[in-house]
C-alpha positions as CSV (number, residue, x, y, z in Angstrom):
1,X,-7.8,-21.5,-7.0
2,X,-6.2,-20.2,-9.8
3,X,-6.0,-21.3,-13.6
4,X,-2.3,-21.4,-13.8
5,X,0.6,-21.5,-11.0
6,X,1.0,-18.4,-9.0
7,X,2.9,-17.4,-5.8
8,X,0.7,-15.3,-3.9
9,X,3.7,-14.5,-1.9
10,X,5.0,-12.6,-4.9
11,X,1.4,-11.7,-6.0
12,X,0.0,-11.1,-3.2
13,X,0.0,-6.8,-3.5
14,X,-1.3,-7.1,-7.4
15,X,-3.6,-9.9,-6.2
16,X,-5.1,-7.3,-3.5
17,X,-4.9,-4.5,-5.8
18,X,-7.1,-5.7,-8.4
19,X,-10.0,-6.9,-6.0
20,X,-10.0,-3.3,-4.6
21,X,-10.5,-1.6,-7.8
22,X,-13.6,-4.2,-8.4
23,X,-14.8,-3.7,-4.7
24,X,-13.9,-0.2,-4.5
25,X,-11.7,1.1,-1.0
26,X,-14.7,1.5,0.8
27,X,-15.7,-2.2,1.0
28,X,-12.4,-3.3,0.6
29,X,-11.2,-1.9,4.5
30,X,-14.4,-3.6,5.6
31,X,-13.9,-6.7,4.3
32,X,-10.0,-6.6,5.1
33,X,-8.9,-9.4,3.2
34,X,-5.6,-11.3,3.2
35,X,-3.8,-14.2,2.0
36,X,-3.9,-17.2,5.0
37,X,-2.2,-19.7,2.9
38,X,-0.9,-21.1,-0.4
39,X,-1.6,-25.1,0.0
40,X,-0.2,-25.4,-3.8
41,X,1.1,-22.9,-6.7
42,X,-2.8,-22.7,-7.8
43,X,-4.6,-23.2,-4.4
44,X,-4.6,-20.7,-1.3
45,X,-6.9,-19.0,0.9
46,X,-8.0,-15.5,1.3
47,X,-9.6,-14.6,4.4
48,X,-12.1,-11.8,4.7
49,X,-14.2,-10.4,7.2
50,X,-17.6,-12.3,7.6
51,X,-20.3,-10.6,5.5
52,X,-17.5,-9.9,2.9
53,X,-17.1,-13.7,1.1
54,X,-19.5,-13.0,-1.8
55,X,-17.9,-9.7,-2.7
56,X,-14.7,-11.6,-3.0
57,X,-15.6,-14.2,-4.7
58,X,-17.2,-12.1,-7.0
59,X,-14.2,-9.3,-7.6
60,X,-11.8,-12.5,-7.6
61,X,-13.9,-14.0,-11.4
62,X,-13.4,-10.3,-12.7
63,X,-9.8,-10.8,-12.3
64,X,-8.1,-11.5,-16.0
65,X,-4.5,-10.7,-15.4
66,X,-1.9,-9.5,-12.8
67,X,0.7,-7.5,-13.7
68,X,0.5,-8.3,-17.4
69,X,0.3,-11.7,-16.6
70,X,-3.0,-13.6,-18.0
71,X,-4.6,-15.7,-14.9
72,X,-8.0,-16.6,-13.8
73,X,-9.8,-17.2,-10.4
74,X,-12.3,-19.4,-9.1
75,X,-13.5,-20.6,-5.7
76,X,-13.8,-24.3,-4.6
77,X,-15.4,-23.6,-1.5
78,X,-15.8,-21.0,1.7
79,X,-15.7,-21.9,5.0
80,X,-16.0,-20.7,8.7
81,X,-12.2,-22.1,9.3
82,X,-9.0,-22.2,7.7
83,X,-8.9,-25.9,9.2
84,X,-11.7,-27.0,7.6
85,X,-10.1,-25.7,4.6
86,X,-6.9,-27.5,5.1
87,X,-8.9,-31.1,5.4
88,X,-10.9,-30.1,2.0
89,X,-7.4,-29.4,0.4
90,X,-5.8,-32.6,1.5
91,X,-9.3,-34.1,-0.4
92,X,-8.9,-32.6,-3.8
93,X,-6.0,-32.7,-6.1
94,X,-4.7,-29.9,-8.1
């Protein structure tokens, strides 16, 4: 979730880029991660390779701004399934 409205769409290389430089390249091919979906403009899910969630997570609360725009990042939960996900989404409002 983000703390203002973002398409990741648009975002999603300056997104990517910044939690490479906090994960360095290294762990960031391992953990391969990729935006699944955008349920909202300040909910989506990234998907990463399992082993990989926590380093994510982490690099994703470093992130302060994308392309000179100010935005912050936080998780609401991580799961084994983008379904699962999906229901948890429909739960919450945003």
């Amino acid at each position: 979730m983000s703390s203002s409205e973002i398409n990741v769409e648009v975002e999603e290389k300056g997104l990517l880029a910044e939690i490479m430089r906090y994960i360095g390249e290294l762990s960031y091919s391992e953990a391969n991660p990729r935006i699944a979906a955008q349920y909202s403009q300040r909910l989506f899910v990234i998907k990463t390779n399992r082993g990989y969630e926590n380093s994510i997570i982490l690099a994703l609360s470093f992130i302060k701004e994308i392309r000179g725009r100010k935005i912050g990042f936080f998780s609401l939960k991580s799961s084994g399934t983008i379904k699962s996900l999906l229901v948890y989404s429909k739960k919450i409002t945003v």
